[in-house]
N, C-alpha and C positions, 0 to 999 in steps of 0.2 A: 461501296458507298450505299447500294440499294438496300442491302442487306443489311446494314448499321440502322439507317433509317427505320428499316421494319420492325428491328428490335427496338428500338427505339420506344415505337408506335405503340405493339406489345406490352410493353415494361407499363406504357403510360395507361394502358385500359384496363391492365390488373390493378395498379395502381388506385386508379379512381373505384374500383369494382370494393377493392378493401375497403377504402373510404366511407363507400356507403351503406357498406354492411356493417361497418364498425360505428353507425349513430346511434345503434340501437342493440340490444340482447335482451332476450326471453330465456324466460327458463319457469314451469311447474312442478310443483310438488305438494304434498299431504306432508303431515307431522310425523306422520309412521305408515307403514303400509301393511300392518295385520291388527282388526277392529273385529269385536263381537259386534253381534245385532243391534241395533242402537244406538251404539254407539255417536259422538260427534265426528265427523268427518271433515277437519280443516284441510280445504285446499287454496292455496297460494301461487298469485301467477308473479313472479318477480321478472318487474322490466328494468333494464338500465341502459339509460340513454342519454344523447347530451342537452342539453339546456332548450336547444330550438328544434327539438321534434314534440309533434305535439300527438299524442294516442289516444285513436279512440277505442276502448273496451269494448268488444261485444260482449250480449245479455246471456253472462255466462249461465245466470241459473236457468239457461233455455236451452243452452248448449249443450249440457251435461244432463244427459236423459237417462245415464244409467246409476244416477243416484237422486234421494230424494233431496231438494232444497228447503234448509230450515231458515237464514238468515242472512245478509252481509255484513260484513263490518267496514265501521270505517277505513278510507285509504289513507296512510301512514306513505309519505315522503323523505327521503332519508337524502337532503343536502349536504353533509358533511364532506363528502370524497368531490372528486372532477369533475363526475357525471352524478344526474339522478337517479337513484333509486326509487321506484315505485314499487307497493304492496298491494295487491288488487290480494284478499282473501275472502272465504267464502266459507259458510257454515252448511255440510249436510249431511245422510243421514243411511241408512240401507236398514231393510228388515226381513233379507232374504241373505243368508248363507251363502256366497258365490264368487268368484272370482273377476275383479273388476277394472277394466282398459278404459279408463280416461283419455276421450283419443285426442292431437292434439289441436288447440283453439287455434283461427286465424285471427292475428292482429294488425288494426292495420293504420298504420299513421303516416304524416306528412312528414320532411325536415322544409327548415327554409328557405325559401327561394325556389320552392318547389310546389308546383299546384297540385301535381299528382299523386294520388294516396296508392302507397304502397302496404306491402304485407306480411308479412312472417309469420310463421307459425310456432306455437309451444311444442315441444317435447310430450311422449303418451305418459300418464302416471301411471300404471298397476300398482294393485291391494288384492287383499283379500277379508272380506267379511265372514266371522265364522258363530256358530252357537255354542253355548254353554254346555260343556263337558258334564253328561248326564250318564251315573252308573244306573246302567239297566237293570246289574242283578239283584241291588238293596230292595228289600223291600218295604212298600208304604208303609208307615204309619200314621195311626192316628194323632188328632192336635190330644194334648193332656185335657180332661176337663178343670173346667174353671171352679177355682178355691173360694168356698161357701165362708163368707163372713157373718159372723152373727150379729143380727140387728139390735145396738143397745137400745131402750126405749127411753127409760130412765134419764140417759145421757143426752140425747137429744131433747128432751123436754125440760129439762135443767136448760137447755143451752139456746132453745126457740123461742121457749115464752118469755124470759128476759128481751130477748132482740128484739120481736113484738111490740113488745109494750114501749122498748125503748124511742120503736121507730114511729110507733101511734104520736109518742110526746115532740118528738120531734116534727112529725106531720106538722102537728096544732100548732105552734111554735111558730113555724116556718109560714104556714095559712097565713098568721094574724099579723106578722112583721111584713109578708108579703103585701094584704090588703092597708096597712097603716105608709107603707109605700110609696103603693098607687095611689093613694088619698092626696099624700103631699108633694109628690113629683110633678112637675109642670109637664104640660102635653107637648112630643117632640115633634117639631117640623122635619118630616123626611126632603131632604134633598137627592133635586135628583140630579144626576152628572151626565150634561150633553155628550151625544154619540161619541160625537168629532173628541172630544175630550178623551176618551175613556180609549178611542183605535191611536190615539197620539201617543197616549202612555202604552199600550200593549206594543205596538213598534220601536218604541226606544228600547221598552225591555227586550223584544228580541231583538235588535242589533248587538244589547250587549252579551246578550247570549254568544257571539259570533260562530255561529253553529255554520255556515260555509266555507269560514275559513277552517275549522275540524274538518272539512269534508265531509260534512252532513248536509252536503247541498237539496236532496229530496229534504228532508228533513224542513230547511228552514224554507223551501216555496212553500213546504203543506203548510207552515206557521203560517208565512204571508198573506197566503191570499185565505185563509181560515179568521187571520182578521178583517181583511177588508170584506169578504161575504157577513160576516157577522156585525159590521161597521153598515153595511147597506139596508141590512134587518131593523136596522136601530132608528137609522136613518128614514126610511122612505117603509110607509105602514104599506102590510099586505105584501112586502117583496120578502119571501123565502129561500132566500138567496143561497145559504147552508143545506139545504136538497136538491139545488139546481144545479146543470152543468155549466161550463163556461159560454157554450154559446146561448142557452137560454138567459144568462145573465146578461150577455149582450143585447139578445133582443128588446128584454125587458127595458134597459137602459135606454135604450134607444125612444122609447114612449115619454122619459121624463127629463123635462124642462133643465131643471135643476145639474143634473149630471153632465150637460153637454160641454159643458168649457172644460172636462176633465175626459168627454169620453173617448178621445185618442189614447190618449194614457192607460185608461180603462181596459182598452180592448188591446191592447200589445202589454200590458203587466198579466191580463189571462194566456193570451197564448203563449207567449216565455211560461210560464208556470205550466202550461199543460204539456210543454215540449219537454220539460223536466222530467215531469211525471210520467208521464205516459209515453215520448218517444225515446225515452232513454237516451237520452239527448244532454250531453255534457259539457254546461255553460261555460264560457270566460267568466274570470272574478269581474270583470267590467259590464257585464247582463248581471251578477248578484247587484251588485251597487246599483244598479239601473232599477233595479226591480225596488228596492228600498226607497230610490229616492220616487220611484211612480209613487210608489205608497203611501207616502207623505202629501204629495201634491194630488193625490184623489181624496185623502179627506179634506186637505185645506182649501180646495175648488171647488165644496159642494158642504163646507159651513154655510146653516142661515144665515139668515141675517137676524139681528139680535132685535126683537121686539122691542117697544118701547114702554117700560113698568107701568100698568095699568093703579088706580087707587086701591084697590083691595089688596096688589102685589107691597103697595108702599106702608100699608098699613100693619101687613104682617111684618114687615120688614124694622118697620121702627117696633113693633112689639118683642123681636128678635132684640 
């Protein structure tokens, strides 16, 4: 009976051991593995896993020391089957002839119900980069010299002095319908379009962009907060907000009246934005939507208030 038992036990903790290997699979690889110099070098880390694990990527173009990094692309999720597929791909580059051991990444994600982040590793790639098959024994030659065309004179004087003249009359022409114009055109009132107005409309255009849902998430913080620093410029004279960092725009903020009924908001839509950026830090869709709707509610808590039309403003106004 003790013996049943054990097996039992046994059976139950390979069991479970399968289980939780099997929430997740890794695997890397490149497009091909023999590249002349220069070549582009796509490498691809393909995860597949179930619905409730959630991975975070480390910063592979940091990892991979022994090639140079050009670029990332976006990540492409492939729902169709049981499990998810994830495309983490990667653009880079070599400019050395050599032989090259992509060794393999740690990954490391959570499942649910679980607080503890665990890890797996990818598989190594090898390639090999090589140079351009150069016969040593040919010998140089020279470039051909360059074929001397004769200069018609004739033909280009026929064909200059008409254009000339043509464009002198048209000059004149153009001068005197310009200045009969400006004579009779009434003088334009330039309108000018409130900050608040102008960060309203740049926001809505970028949500419809929906550049987070593509997985351009660095992409659309840089939009974000690219409008609200330039929304601040607009807004409040003397603040250069577009050459500041997050926390000088903090401090700044802190000095004016105006900003305060928004500056909570203010100061948690830069730091989410700067965790994007810079910690490589990869939000829930529910921090993007947060981050959109701060956006909206820092310009709409730090609209003026709308003057009251002065006589000179009413004058131009009924002459409109």
């Amino acid at each position: 009976m003790i013996k049943i038992l054990a097996r039992l036990l046994l059976l139950l903790i390979i069991t479970q051991n399968l289980l939780a290997s099997g929430s997740i699979d890794v695997r890397a690889y490149t497009d091909k593995d023999d590249y002349f110099i220069g070549d582009y070098i796509k490498y691809t880390v393909e995860i597949t896993r179930d619905a409730d694990v959630q991975v975070f990527m480390p910063p592979v173009e940091d990892s991979v020391t022994v090639l140079d990094f050009i670029k990332q692309e976006p990540l492409i999720t492939d729902d169709s089957g049981n499990r998810l597929v994830d495309y983490y791909t990667y653009i880079f580059s070599k400019y050395d002839s050599t032989e090259i051991e992509i060794s393999p990444l740690p990954i490391k994600y959570k499942t649910a119900g679980n607080d503890e982040t665990e890890t797996i590793l990818t598989n190594e790639v090898l390639l090999v980069v090589r140079t351009l098959d150069i016969d040593m024994q040919k010998e140089i030659r020279d470039v051909k010299a360059p074929v001397r065309i004769a200069f018609d004179y004739l033909f280009w004087l026929l064909v200059i002095v008409p254009l000339i003249i043509i464009a002198v009359i048209l000059y004149i022409i153009w001068k005197k319908y310009l200045r009969r114009r400006k004579d009779n055109s009434p003088e334009k009132i330039k309108v000018k379009i409130p900050p608040h107005k102008i960060a309203i409309k740049e926001l809505m255009q970028l949500e419809e962009k929906k550049l987070w849902q593509q997985g351009l998430v660095k992409e659309f913080h840089t939009e974000i907060t690219n409008i609200i620093r330039s929304y601040f410029e607009k807004r409040f004279d003397g603040f250069t907000a577009m050459e500041m960092t997050s926390g000088e725009i903090i401090e700044k903020l802190k000095t004016l009246d105006e900003i305060q009924p928004a500056f909570d908001s203010t100061r948690s839509f830069f730091e989410n934005a700067d965790m994007v950026k810079f910690a490589k830090f990869e939000p829930m869709p529910t921090v993007n939507e947060e981050m959109m709707k701060q956006g909206y509610e820092i310009v709409k808590l730090t609209v003026p208030e709308e003057k009251p039309e002065t006589s000179e403003n009413q004058e131009v106004k009924d002459v409109g």
